[in-house]
N, C-alpha and C positions, 0 to 999 in steps of 0.2 A: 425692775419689778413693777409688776400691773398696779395700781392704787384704787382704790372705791371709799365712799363717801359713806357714812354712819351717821344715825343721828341719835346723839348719847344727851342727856339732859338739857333740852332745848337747845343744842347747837349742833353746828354738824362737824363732822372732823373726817380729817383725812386717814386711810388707815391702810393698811397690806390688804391685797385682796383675800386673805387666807384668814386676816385676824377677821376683814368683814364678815367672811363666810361661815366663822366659829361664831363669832356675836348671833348672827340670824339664827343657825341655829341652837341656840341657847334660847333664843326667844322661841323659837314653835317646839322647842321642845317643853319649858312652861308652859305653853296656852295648850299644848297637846296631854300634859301632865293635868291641866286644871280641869282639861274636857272629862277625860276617863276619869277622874271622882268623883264630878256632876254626872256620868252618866250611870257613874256604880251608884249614887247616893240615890238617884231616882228610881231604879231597878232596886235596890234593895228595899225604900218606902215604900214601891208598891209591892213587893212581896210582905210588906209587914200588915200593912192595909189589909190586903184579902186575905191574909192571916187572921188576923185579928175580925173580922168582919161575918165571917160566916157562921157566926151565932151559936155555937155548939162546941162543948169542950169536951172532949173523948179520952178516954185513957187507951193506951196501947192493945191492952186488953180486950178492951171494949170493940175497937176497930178490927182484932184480931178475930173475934165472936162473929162479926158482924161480916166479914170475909166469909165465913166458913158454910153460911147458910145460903 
């Protein structure tokens, strides 16, 4: 069986090549996990931002009036 090298809490250790390949991905699949909620968290503050920002509170209704003319 092939061997490869891991490095688990400040050492490195010997490991199957299959368990190294499960570890790796276990790791990019975290940092791949932590990406997409930093990029949903910033896409949904800026929808709340220019939400909130364009200075005018409209009822349904209103917007509906205001369509029609």
């Amino acid at each position: 069986m092939s061997k490869d090298v891991i490095h688990v809490n400040g050492e490195d250790r010997v490991v199957r090549e299959d368990t190294a390949k499960a570890y790796r991905g276990v790791n990019w699949m975290i940092i791949s996990l932590i990406g997409f909620v930093v990029i949903v968290l910033i896409v949904a503050a800026t929808f709340f931002m220019r939400a909130a920002s364009d200075g005018e509170v409209k009822s349904p209704a209103a917007i509906e009036n205001s369509n029609r003319r």
